[in-house]
Every structure is written in structure tokens, then in C-alpha cells.
C-alpha positions, 0 to 999 in steps of 0.5 A: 500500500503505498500511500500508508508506509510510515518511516521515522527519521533513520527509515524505519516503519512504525505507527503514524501520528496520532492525536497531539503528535503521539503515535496512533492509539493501539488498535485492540479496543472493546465491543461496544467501543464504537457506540462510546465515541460515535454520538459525540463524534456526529453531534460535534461534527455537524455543530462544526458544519453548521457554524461555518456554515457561510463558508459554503456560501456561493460567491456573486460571481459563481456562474463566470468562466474563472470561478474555481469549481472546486472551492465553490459548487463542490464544497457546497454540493458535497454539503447536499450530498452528505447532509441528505444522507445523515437526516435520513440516516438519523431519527426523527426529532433528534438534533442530529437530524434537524440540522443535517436538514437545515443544512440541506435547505441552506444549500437549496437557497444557495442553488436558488432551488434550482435555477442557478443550477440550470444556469450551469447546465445551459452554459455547460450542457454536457458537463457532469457536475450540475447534473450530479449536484441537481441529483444530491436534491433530487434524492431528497426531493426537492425539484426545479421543473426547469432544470429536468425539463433541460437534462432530459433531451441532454441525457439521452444523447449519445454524446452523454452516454459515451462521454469518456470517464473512469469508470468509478466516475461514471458509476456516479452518474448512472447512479444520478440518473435513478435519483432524478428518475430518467433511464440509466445511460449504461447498465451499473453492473457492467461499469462496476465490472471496470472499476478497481474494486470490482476487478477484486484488485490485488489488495496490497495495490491499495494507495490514495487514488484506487482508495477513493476510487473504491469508496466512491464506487461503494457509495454510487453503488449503494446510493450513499449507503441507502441500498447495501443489497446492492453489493455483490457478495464477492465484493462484500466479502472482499472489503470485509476481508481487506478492509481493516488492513487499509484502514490500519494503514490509514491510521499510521500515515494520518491519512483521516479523510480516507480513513472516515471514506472506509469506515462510511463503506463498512457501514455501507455492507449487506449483513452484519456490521464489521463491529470488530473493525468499527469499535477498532478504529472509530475510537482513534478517529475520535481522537483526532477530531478537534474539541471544535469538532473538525477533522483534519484531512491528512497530518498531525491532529494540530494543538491549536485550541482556537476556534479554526485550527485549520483552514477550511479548505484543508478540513470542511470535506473529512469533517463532513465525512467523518459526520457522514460515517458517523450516522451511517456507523451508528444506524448499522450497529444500532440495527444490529443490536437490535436483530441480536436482541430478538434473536436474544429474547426469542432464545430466551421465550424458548428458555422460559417455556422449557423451564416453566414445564420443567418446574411443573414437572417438578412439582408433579415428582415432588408431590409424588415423593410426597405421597410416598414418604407419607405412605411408606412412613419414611422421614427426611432430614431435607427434602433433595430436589432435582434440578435442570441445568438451564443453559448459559445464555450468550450473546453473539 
């Protein structure tokens, strides 16, 4: 992997940094670890979101050939995208959730409900990134008429179906297409085919770009982690064999983006959740996460006890994702506890019937026992009752 080697000054391998400078904290945590540190990590990284919230303002000039695309739509659809999963992710009436969706509705108004996104789409009708941006909304419901009036006749072109991209990239837009609700340009399964991840690649290739790659191609896959179902079982099995090894990595070379990106794919599996691998790392992420409640996306965790420890730039985007996994971590092994606890409560119905027969099969022969030692005149010092071992109740 060749993004997480980690050498000290005379070149040998040893952990990363972690929080404050201190080497990256032993990964050997508790069952449960995870659920310790995850509500604190969500709440603090969305109250960091929120009150920079003007950081993801759109700027006057937006629509002109200079702006940088990157420091402007981008950070705010990304606020869209990530938002929209954590309120649906969460519950109902908890602050959580009410914030996630008040930074939904702000990014809205800065689209101006979508007409500055038609703008985009009528000065640049083939790119991809209106499009995708008008999607993050429209998988939340919120509509501009105008804008799918436009896209429809553009996204049944043939230059939009062969428009040339990576294939993990691409699977974002076939994955845009059923949020808006037009036909998909291609067929997903044939993209995911072509995609790092779904060639089941060498592990040990890992590094920066094939990681985001593969996260991302989770995360069109699943739609932002609505529909695990959607993994293939090889791949499945594939991320749950290899995943703890990349994240470990992660973990060592302070690489805190990427390691919020996986933890938001293991939380994005069919099945069980990984709880061994999240109560493994969520409690070090948790350290590293600024009192502030932001994340750095690479280095040393700063010291620095002001209010923006870091620039925007360099820590809007791993908060977000941190938040991100966050609620999505949380919602899989919450619903985990709860598929145990029924397995749990109907072992123990069983148990209970068994013994409620046993103690009236009890009484029966101690009754019997009764009649006979009075019959047969025959006196005890104590009365010797005879008892089932009841089974030892564990939980998986």
C-alpha cells in the first residue's frame, strides 16, 4: 500500500501520528467501543458544519468562466450530498437530524432551488457536475421543473452516454440518473465490472487514488449507503476481508479523510456490521477530531485550541465525512443490536417455556415423593430436589 508506509527519521516503519503528535492509539479496543465515541463524534461534527456554515456560501460571481469549481459548487454540493444522507440516516426529532436538514435547505437557497443550477447546465450542457449536484436534491426531493425539463433531451444523447470517464466516475452518474428518475445511460453492473474494486484488485495495490476510487464506487453503488443489497457478495466479502488492513494503514500515515471514506463503506455492507473493525478504529478517529469538532484531512491532529485550527479548505470535506460515517456507523450497529436482541429474547421465550414445564414437572415428582414418604412412613432430614441445568445464555 503505498500511500500508508510510515518511516521515522533513520527509515524505519512504525505507527503514524496520532492525536497531539503521539503515535496512533493501539488498535485492540472493546465491543461496544464504537457506540462510546460515535454520538459525540456526529453531534460535534455537524455543530462544526453548521457554524461555518457561510463558508459554503456561493460567491456573486459563481456562474463566470474563472470561478474555481472546486472551492465553490463542490464544497457546497458535497454539503447536499452528505447532509441528505445523515437526516435520513438519523431519527426523527433528534438534533442530529434537524440540522443535517437545515443544512440541506441552506444549500437549496444557495442553488436558488434550482435555477442557478440550470444556469450551469445551459452554459455547460454536457458537463457532469450540475447534473450530479441537481441529483444530491433530487434524492431528497426537492425539484426545479426547469432544470429536468433541460437534462432530459441532454441525457439521452449519445454524446452523454459515451462521454469518456473512469469508470468509478461514471458509476456516479448512472447512479444520478435513478435519483432524478430518467433511464440509466449504461447498465451499473457492467461499469462496476471496470472499476478497481470490482476487478477484486490485488489488495496490497491499495494507495490514495484506487482508495477513493473504491469508496466512491461503494457509495454510487449503494446510493450513499441507502441500498447495501446492492453489493455483490464477492465484493462484500472482499472489503470485509481487506478492509481493516487499509484502514490500519490509514491510521499510521494520518491519512483521516480516507480513513472516515472506509469506515462510511463498512457501514455501507449487506449483513452484519464489521463491529470488530468499527469499535477498532472509530475510537482513534475520535481522537483526532478537534474539541471544535473538525477533522483534519491528512497530518498531525494540530494543538491549536482556537476556534479554526485549520483552514477550511484543508478540513470542511473529512469533517463532513467523518459526520457522514458517523450516522451511517451508528444506524448499522444500532440495527444490529437490535436483530441480536430478538434473536436474544426469542432464545430466551424458548428458555422460559422449557423451564416453566420443567418446574411443573417438578412439582408433579415432588408431590409424588410426597405421597410416598407419607405412605411408606419414611422421614427426611431435607427434602433433595432435582434440578435442570438451564443453559448459559450468550450473546453473539
Amino acid at each position: 500500500m503505498t500511500t500508508t508506509a510510515t518511516q521515522d527519521p533513520q527509515g524505519r516503519s512504525g505507527p503514524g501520528p496520532g492525536p497531539e503528535g503521539r503515535p496512533a492509539r493501539e488498535r485492540g479496543s472493546f465491543p461496544g467501543a464504537a457506540l462510546a465515541v460515535l454520538p459525540g463524534v456526529l453531534s460535534s461534527a455537524l455543530a462544526w458544519t453548521d457554524a461555518h456554515r457561510p463558508r459554503f456560501a456561493l460567491p456573486d460571481d459563481v456562474l463566470e468562466p474563472h470561478t474555481q469549481v472546486n472551492a465553490t459548487l463542490k464544497p457546497l454540493g458535497e454539503l447536499a450530498q452528505l447532509c441528505s444522507a445523515i437526516r435520513r440516516t438519523t431519527a426523527p426529532g433528534t438534533p442530529e437530524h434537524e440540522r443535517a436538514g437545515d443544512l440541506v435547505a441552506y444549500a437549496w437557497e444557495q442553488v436558488h432551488e434550482g435555477a442557478l443550477l440550470l444556469e450551469l447546465l445551459r452554459a455547460e450542457p454536457l458537463a457532469a457536475y450540475p447534473y450530479e449536484i441537481y441529483a444530491a436534491f433530487a434524492g431528497y426531493g426537492l425539484r426545479h421543473e426547469g432544470f429536468e425539463a433541460l437534462a432530459r433531451p441532454l441525457t439521452a444523447t449519445r454524446a452523454w452516454a459515451h462521454t469518456e470517464q473512469h469508470a468509478n466516475r461514471q458509476l456516479g452518474l448512472v447512479n444520478s440518473e435513478r435519483r432524478v428518475g430518467v433511464v440509466t445511460h449504461t447498465d451499473a453492473g457492467g461499469v462496476l465490472s471496470r472499476t478497481w474494486l470490482g476487478g477484486l484488485s490485488e489488495p496490497w495495490m491499495f494507495e490514495g487514488p484506487s482508495g477513493y476510487a473504491l469508496t466512491h464506487t461503494v457509495f454510487h453503488l449503494t446510493d450513499w449507503g441507502r441500498m447495501p443489497d446492492r453489493v455483490p457478495g464477492r465484493i462484500d466479502g472482499y472489503l470485509r476481508t481487506w478492509l481493516p488492513a487499509w484502514a490500519d494503514g490509514c491510521l499510521e500515515s494520518g491519512q483521516w479523510d480516507l480513513t472516515g471514506e472506509l469506515l462510511a463503506v463498512a457501514a455501507s455492507l449487506p449483513g452484519p456490521a464489521p463491529a470488530e473493525l468499527l469499535d477498532a478504529v472509530w475510537p482513534v478517529l475520535a481522537d483526532v477530531q478537534h474539541p471544535t469538532g473538525c477533522v483534519p484531512e491528512t497530518g498531525v491532529p494540530a494543538e491549536d485550541p482556537s476556534p479554526d485550527p485549520y483552514p477550511f479548505i484543508d478540513c470542511y470535506h473529512s469533517t463532513l465525512v467523518t459526520a457522514f460515517a458517523a450516522a451511517l456507523s451508528l444506524d448499522s450497529l444500532r440495527r444490529a443490536g437490535e436483530r441480536t436482541g430478538e434473536r436474544t429474547g426469542e432464545r430466551t421465550d424458548e428458555r422460559t417455556g422449557t423451564r416453566a414445564d420443567e418446574q411443573t414437572r417438578e412439582q408433579t415428582r415432588e408431590q409424588t415423593r410426597e405421597q410416598t414418604r407419607e405412605q411408606t412412613g419414611e422421614q427426611t432430614g431435607e427434602q433433595t430436589r432435582e434440578t435442570t441445568p438451564g443453559r448459559e445464555r450468550h450473546t453473539p
